[in-house]
C-alpha positions in Angstrom: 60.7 214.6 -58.8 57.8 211.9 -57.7 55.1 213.7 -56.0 52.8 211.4 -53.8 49.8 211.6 -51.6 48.7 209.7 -48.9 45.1 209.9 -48.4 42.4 208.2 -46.6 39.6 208.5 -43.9 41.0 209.3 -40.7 42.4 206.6 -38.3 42.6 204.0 -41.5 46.5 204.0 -41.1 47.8 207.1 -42.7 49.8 207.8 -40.4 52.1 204.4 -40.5 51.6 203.9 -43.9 53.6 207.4 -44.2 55.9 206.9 -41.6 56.8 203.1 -43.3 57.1 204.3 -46.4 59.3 207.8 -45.1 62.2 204.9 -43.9 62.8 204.3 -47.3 66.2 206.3 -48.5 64.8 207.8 -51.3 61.2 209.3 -49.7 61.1 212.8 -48.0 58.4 213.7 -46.1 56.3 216.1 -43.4 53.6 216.4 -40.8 50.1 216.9 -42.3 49.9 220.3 -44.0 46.5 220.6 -44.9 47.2 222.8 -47.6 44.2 222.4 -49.9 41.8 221.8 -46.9 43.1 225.3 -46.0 43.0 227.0 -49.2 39.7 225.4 -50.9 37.3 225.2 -48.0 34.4 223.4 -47.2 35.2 220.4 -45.8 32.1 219.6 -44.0 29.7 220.1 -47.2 32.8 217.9 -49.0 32.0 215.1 -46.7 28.5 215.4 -46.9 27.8 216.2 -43.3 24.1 216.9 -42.2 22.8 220.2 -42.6 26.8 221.3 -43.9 26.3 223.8 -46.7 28.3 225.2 -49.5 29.6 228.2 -49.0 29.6 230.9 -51.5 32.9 232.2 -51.8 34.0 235.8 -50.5 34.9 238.4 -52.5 38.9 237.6 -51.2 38.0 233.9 -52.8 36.3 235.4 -55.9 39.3 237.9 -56.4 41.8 234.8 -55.7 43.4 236.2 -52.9 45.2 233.7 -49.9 44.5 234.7 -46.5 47.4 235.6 -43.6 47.2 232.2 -42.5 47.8 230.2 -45.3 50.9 232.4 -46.4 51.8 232.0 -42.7 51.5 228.2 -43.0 53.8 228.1 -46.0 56.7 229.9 -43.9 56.7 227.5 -41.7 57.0 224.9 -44.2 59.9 226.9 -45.7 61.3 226.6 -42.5 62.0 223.0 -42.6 64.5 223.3 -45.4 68.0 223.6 -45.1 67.9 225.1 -48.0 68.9 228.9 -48.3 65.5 231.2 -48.3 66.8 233.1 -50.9 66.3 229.4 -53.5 62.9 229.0 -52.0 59.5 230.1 -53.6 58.0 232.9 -51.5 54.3 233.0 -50.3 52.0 234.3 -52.9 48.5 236.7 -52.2 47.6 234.6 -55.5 45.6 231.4 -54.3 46.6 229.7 -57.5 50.0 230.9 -57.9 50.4 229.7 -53.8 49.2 226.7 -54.7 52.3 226.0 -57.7 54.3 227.4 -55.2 53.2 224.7 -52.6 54.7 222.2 -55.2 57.6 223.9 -55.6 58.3 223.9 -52.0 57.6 220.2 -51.8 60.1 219.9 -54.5 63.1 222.6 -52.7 62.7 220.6 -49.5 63.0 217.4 -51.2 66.0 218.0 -53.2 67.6 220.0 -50.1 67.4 216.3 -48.2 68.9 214.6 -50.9 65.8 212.7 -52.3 63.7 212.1 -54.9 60.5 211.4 -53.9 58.0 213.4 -51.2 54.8 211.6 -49.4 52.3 214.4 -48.3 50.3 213.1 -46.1 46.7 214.9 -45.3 43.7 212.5 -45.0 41.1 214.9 -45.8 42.7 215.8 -48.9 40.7 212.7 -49.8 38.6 215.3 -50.6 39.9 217.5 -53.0 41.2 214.9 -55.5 40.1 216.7 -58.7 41.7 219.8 -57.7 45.2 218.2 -56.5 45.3 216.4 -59.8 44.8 219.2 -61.8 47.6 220.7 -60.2 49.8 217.6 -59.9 48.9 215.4 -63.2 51.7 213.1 -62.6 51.1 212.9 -59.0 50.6 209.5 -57.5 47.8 209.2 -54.7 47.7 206.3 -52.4 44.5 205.3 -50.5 44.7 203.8 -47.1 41.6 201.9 -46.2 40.5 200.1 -43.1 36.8 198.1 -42.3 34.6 201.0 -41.4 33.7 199.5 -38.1 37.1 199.7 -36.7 37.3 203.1 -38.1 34.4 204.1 -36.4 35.4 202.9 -33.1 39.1 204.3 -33.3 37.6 207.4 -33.8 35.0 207.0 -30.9 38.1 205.9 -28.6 40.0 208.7 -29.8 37.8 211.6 -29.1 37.3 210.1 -25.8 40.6 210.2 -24.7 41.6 213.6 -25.9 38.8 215.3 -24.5 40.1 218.5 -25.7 40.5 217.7 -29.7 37.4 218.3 -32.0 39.0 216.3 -34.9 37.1 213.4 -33.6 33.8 214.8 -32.2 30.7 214.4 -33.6 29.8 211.0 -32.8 29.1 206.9 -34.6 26.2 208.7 -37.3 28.6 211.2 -37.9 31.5 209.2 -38.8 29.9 206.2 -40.4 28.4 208.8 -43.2 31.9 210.4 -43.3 33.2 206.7 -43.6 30.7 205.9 -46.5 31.4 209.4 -48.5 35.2 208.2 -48.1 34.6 204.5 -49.9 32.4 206.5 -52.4 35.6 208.6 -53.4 38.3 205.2 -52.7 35.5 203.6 -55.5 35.5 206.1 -57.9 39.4 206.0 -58.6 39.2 201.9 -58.3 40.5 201.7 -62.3 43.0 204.9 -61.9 46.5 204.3 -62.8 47.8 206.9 -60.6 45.6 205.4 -57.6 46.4 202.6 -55.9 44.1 200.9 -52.9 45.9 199.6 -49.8 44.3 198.2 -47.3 45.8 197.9 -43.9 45.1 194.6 -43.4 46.3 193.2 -46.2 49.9 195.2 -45.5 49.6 193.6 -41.9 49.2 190.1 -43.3 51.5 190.1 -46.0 54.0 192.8 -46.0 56.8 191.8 -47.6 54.3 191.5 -50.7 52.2 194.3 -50.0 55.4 196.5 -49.7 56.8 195.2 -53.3 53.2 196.1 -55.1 53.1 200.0 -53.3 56.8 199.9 -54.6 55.9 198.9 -57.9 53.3 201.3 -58.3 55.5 204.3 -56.3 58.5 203.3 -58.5 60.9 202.9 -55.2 63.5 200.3 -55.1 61.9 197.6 -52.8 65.5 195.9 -52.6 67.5 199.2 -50.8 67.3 198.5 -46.7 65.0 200.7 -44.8 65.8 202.5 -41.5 65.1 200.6 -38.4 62.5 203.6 -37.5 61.0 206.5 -39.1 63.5 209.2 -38.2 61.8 212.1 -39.9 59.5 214.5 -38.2 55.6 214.1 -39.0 53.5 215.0 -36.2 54.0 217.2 -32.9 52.6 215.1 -30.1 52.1 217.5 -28.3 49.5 218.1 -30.6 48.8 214.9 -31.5 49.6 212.1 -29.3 47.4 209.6 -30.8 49.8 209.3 -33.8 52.3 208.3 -31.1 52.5 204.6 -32.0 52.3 204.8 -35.5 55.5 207.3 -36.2 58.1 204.8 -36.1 57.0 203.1 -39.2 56.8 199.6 -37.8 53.2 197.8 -38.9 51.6 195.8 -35.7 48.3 194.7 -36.0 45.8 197.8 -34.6 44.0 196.4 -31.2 40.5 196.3 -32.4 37.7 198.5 -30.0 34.5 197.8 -31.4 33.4 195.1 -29.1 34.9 196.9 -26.0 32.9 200.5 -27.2 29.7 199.1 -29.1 27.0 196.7 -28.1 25.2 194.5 -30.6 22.8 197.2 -31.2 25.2 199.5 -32.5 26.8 196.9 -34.2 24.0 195.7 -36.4 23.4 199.1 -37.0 26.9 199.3 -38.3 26.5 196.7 -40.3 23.5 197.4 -42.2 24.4 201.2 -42.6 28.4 201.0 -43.7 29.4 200.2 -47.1 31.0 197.2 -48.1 34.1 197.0 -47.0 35.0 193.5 -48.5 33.0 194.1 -51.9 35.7 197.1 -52.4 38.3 194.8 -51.4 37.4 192.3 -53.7 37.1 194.5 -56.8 40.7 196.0 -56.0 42.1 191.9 -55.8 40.5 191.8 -59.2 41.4 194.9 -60.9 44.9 194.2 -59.8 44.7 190.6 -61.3 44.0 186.8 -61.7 46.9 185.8 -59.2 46.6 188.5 -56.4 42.6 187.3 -56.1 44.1 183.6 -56.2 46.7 184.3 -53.2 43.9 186.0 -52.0 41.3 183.4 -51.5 44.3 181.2 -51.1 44.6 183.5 -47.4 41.4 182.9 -46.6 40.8 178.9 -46.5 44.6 178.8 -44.5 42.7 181.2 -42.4 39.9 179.5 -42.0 42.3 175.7 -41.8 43.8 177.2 -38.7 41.1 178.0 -36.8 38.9 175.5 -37.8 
């Protein structure tokens, strides 16, 4: 069984980097489960979030114990299978014996669809890295990245349209630290073997190659035909309707929103504040070798050709 995990600041791409990779044949895969945001806890002194901090656990922590929820949340991931309940795993009060359990769900529901690999996809599980690995040491994580700016202002946009949803609140401070504490963690695992960079760009520009080097490193097939769409579930939009375009597992070039939501002010600000995007980049290209920095730069000066 491959185990994966699709991680990433939120609004870098997750979301149709899962549903791409969920038309391949062999892939199974589900909407965000936030397992080990749920049962590990705090997630705001994780990102580093002002005045956010850690929580001593309580005594049902310190004992190990799972809370009603969390057992709750992994019936209704039993619930997806087609599987018989009687060769499922069963909820656990035992936090770390839940958390084996989790896997071996992963795995039931997998092997139930007639596949071999499953993508869990939770952005903020960006966050718990060490503790998923420990668990999983032969899982694969892949890291979705996007320029922070156009993060930023996806988010902005986002938590202006659905009024209602707090995922986004907290405004362009907020999220550029959050942003920064992200590339920190995407730096930190830039040598990993069981890691591997994507940037969203670079899968919009070249995707036939982008989608042979995530298949290399996944160990799919890139030769078997993918669906025409994403025809597995990943997101309730009822709950979620910003995933909306992004679940039929089609790339397009994301409409950029940072001249139409931020001045030049902001933008400066942005600018001097965020992380480097493009140094990041760069060491990836060069970690990954000679002739991917080559085709890189190669990009670049067609780029520049054409609109010169």
């Amino acid at each position: 069984m491959k185990r994966t995990f699709v991680v990433g600041c939120p609004r870098s791409g997750t979301t149709v980097v899962q549903a791409m990779l969920a038309r391949h044949p062999a892939v199974f895969t589900l909407p965000e489960t936030a397992f080990f945001e749920h049962t590990l806890g705090n997630l705001a002194w994780r990102w580093g979030d002002a005045q956010a901090e850690h929580r001593p656990p309580r005594l049902r922590q310190r004992l190990g114990f799972t809370r009603k929820y969390e057992r709750q949340l992994f019936l209704s991931l039993q619930r997806l299978s087609t599987a018989s309940p009687d060769a499922l795993p069963r909820p656990s009060l035992r936090t770390r014996t839940m958390q084996r359990r989790f896997v071996r769900l992963l795995d039931a529901l997998t092997q139930a669809a007639d596949r071999d690999m499953w993508i869990e996809k939770t952005p903020n599980h960006l966050l718990y890295l060490p503790e998923i690995e420990a668990l999983v040491p032969e899982g694969r994580f892949v890291h979705v990245i996007r320029p922070g700016a156009e993060v930023i202002a996806s988010l902005i946009d986002a938590s202006l349209l659905f009024e209602s949803d707090n995922a986004f609140g907290g405004g362009t401070v907020h999220w550029a630290r959050r942003w920064n504490r992200a590339m920190q963690i995407h730096r930190a695992y830039l040598q990993h073997p069981r890691h591997y960079l994507l940037f969203l760009e670079d899968l919009i520009a070249q995707p036939q190659q982008e989608w042979r080097r995530l298949c290399r490193f996944l160990e799919l097939d890139p030769s078997l035909s993918l669906d025409d769409n994403c025809t597995q579930v990943i997101a309730d939009l009822d709950q979620e309707p910003w995933k909306r375009r992004a679940l039929n597992g089609r790339l397009h070039a994301p409409e950029s929103k940072v001249d139409s939501l931020f001045g030049p002010k902001v933008q400066r600000w942005l600018q001097a504040k965020l992380a480097s995007y493009d140094e990041l980049r760069a060491q990836w290209l060069q970690a990954r070798g000679p002739q991917d920095t080559h085709a890189a730069v190669r990009n670049v000066v067609a780029l520049s050709s054409s609109c010169s």
